[in-house]
C-alpha positions as CSV (number, residue, x, y, z in Angstrom):
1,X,67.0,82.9,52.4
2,X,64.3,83.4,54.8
3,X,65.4,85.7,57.9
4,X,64.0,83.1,60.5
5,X,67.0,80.7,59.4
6,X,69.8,83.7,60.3
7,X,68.3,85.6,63.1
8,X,70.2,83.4,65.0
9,X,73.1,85.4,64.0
10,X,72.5,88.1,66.6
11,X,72.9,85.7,69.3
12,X,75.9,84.4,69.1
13,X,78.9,85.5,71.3
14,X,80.8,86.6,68.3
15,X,78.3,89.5,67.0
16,X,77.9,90.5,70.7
17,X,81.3,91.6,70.5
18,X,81.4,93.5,67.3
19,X,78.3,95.1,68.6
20,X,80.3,96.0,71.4
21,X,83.6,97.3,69.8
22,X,81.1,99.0,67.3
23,X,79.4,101.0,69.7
24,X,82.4,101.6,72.0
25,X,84.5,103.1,68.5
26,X,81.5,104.7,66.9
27,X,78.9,105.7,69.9
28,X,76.7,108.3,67.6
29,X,74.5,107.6,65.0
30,X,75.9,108.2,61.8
31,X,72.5,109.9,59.7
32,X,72.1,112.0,63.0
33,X,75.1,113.2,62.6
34,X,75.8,113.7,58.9
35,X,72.4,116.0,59.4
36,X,74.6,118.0,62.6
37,X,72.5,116.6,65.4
38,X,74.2,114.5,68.4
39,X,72.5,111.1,69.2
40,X,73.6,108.3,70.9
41,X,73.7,104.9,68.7
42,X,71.8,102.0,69.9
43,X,71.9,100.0,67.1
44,X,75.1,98.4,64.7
45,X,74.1,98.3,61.4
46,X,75.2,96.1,58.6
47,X,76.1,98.8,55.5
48,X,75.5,96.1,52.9
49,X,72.9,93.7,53.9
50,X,74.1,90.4,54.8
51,X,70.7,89.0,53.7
52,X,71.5,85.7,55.4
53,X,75.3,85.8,54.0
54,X,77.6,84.1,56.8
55,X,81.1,86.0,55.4
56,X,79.1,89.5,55.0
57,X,77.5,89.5,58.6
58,X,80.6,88.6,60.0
59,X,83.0,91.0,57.6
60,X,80.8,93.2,56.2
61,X,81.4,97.2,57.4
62,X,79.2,98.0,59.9
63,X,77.6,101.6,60.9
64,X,76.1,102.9,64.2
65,X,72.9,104.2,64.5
66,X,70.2,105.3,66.8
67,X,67.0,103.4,66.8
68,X,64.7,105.7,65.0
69,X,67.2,105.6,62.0
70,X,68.0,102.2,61.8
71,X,63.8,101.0,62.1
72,X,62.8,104.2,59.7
73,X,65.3,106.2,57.5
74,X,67.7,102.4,57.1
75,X,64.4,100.4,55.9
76,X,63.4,103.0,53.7
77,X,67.2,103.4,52.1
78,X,67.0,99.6,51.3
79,X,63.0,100.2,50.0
80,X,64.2,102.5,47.3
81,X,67.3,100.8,46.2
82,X,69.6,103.0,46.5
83,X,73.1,102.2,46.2
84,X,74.7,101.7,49.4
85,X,78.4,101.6,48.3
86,X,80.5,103.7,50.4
87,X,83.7,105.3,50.0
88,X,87.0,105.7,51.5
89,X,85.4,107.6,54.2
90,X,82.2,105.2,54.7
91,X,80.3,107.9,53.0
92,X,77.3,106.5,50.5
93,X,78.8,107.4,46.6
94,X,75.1,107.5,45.8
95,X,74.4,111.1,45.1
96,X,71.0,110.3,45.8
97,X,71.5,108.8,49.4
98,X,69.7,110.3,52.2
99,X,73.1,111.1,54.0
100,X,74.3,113.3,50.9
101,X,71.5,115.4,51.5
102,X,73.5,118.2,52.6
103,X,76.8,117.5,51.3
């Protein structure tokens, strides 16, 4: 599925909302701060990509994350392939994930 037929997504009242409540319960970006350094989030972040999937972009766990992150550190994470299951804690299980860098 192409992403010019769910783009659309974002612009619906609904996602404007979980933006919203995502932001206002998770207001730092998550790699920034797995790495110790404080930075606001600007962007909410699908964990799994929804890759078009109606029930994952509106379910799916979300993350918050500053812009250089998501447009840099978030492309290159899906690049690679890593595994982007997450644990109890929303913590990647891949040992190889850039966020267990220092764990």
């Amino acid at each position: 599925m192409s992403r010019e037929s769910w783009k659309h997504f974002y612009d619906t009242a609904f996602w404007q909302r979980r933006r919203r409540q995502q932001l206002l319960a998770h207001p730092l970006c998550k790699f920034c701060a797995a790495d110790g350094i404080v930075t606001a989030a600007t962007h909410v972040d699908h964990v799994k990509p929804h890759r078009g999937s109606w029930n994952l972009f509106c379910l799916g766990e979300l993350q918050s994350l500053c812009s250089p992150c998501h447009s840099s550190t978030k492309q290159q994470i899906e690049a690679r392939g890593f595994d982007i299951a997450v644990d109890a804690d929303g913590w990647p299980t891949d040992p190889n994930h850039p966020a267990n860098r220092h764990r």
